[in-house]
C-alpha positions as CSV (number, residue, x, y, z in Angstrom):
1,X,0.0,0.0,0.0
2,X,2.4,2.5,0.9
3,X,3.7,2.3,-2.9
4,X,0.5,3.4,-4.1
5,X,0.1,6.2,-1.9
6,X,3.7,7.6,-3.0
7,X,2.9,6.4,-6.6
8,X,3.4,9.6,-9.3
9,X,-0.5,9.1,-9.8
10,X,-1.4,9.4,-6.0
11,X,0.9,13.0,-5.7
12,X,-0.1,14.4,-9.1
13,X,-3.8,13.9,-7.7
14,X,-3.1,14.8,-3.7
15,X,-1.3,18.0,-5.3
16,X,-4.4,18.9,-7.6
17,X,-6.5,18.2,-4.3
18,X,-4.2,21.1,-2.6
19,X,-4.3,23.8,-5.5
20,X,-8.4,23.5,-5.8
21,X,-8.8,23.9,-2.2
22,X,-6.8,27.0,-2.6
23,X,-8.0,28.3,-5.5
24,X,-11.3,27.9,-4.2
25,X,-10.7,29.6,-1.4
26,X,-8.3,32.8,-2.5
27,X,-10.0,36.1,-2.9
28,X,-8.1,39.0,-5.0
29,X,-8.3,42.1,-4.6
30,X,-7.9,44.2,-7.3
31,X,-8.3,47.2,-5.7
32,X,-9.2,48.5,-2.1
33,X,-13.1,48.4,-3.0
34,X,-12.9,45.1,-5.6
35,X,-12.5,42.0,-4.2
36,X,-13.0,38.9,-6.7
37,X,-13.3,35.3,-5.5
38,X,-10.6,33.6,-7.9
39,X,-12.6,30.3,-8.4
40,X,-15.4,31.9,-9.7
41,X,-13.5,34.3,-12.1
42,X,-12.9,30.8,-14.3
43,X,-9.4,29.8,-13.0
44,X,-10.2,26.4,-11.7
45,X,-8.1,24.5,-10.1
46,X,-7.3,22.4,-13.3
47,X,-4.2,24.3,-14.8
48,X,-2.4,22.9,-12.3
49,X,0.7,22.0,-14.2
50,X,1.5,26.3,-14.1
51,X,1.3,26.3,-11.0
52,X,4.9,24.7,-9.7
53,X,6.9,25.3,-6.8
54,X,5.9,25.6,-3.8
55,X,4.1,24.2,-2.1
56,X,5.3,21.3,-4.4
57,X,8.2,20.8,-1.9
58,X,6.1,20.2,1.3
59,X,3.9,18.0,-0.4
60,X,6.0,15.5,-0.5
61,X,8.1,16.1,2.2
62,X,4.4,16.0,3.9
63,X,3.6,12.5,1.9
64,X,6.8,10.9,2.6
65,X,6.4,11.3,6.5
66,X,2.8,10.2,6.2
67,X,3.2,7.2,3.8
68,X,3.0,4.8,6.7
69,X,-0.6,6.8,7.8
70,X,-1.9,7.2,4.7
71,X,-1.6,3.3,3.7
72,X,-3.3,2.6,7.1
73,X,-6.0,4.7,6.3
74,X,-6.7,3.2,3.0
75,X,-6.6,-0.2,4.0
76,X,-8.4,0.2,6.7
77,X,-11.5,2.0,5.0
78,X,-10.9,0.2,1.6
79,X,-13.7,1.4,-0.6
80,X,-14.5,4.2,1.2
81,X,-11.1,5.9,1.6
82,X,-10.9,9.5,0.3
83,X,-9.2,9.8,-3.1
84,X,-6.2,11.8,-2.8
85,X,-8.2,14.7,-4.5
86,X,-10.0,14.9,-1.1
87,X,-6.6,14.8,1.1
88,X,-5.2,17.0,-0.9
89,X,-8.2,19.8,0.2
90,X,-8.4,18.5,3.7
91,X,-4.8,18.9,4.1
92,X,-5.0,22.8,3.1
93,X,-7.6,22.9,5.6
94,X,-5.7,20.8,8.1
95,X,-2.8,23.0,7.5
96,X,-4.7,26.5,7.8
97,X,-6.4,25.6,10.8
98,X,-9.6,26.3,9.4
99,X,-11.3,24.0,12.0
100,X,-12.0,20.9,9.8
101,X,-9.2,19.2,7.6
102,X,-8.3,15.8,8.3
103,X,-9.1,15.1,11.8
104,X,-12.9,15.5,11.5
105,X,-13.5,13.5,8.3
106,X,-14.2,10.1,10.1
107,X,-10.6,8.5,9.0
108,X,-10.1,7.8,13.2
109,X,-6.4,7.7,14.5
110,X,-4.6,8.2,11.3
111,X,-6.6,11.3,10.7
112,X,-6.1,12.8,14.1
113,X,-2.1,12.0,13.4
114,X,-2.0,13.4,9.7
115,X,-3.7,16.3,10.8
116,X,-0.9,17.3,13.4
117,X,1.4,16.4,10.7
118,X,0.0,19.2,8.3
119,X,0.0,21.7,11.1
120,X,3.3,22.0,11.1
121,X,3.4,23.4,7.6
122,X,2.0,26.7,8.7
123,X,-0.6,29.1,6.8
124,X,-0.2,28.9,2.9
125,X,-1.4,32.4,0.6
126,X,-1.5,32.7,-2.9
127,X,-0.6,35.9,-4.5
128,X,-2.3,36.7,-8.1
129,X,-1.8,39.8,-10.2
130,X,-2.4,41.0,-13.5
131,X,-5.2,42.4,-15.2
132,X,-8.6,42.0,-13.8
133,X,-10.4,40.8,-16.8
134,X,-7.8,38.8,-18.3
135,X,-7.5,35.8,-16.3
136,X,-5.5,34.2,-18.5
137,X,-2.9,36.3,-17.7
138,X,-2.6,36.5,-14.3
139,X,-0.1,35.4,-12.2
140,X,-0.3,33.0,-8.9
141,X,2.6,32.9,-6.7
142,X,2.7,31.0,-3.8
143,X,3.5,33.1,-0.4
């Protein structure tokens, strides 16, 4: 099991998980009175492969110190383990202490442990600029 959850597929898909959750969540503001929520402005959460970097880095270094967790977690709740889309978000969550994440999700011990695990990581901000109605050429840089 713990192949599969460091498998290229598993972190390709935990890492899209992470970027929708906080894309979803980021609000720009384009100017003291103009405040846009950035998922609803068409940028969402699939264009993941231009937006590298960070927090690339503590994904895995998160992954690879909760392999052991992780595989646990799926075995253990077999068909109804989260897809890694779905850790990927409650990890964000987890990580921002937004009061859920992965310790109120039903996943028992291992959640409780992977959510102290994300903790650690601290609060995590995206950064976008460009030009308001051209969202195709803005630019997301991760704080």
């Amino acid at each position: 099991m713990t192949c599969e959850v460091l498998s290229d597929e598993f972190v390709r898909r935990f890492e899209r998980g992470v970027w929708r959750e906080l894309i979803e969540s980021a609000m720009v503001e384009w100017s003291p009175d103009e405040i846009t929520n950035l998922y609803g402005s068409g940028f969402d959460g699939t264009e993941t492969e231009y937006l590298r970097g960070d927090p690339a880095s503590e994904i895995r270094d998160f992954l690879d110190g909760a392999a052991a967790e992780l595989s646990s977690l799926v075995e253990r709740l077999g068909d109804r383990a989260p897809v890694p889309e779905e850790l990927g978000q409650d990890w964000v969550l987890s990580r921002q202490r937004q009061g859920t994440g992965l310790w109120d999700r039903g996943y028992g011990p291992e959640g409780d442990h992977l959510h102290e695990q994300a903790i650690v990581y601290g609060d995590i901000l995206l950064e976008i600029s460009g030009v308001e109605d051209d969202c195709d050429g803005w630019v997301v840089r991760v704080l």
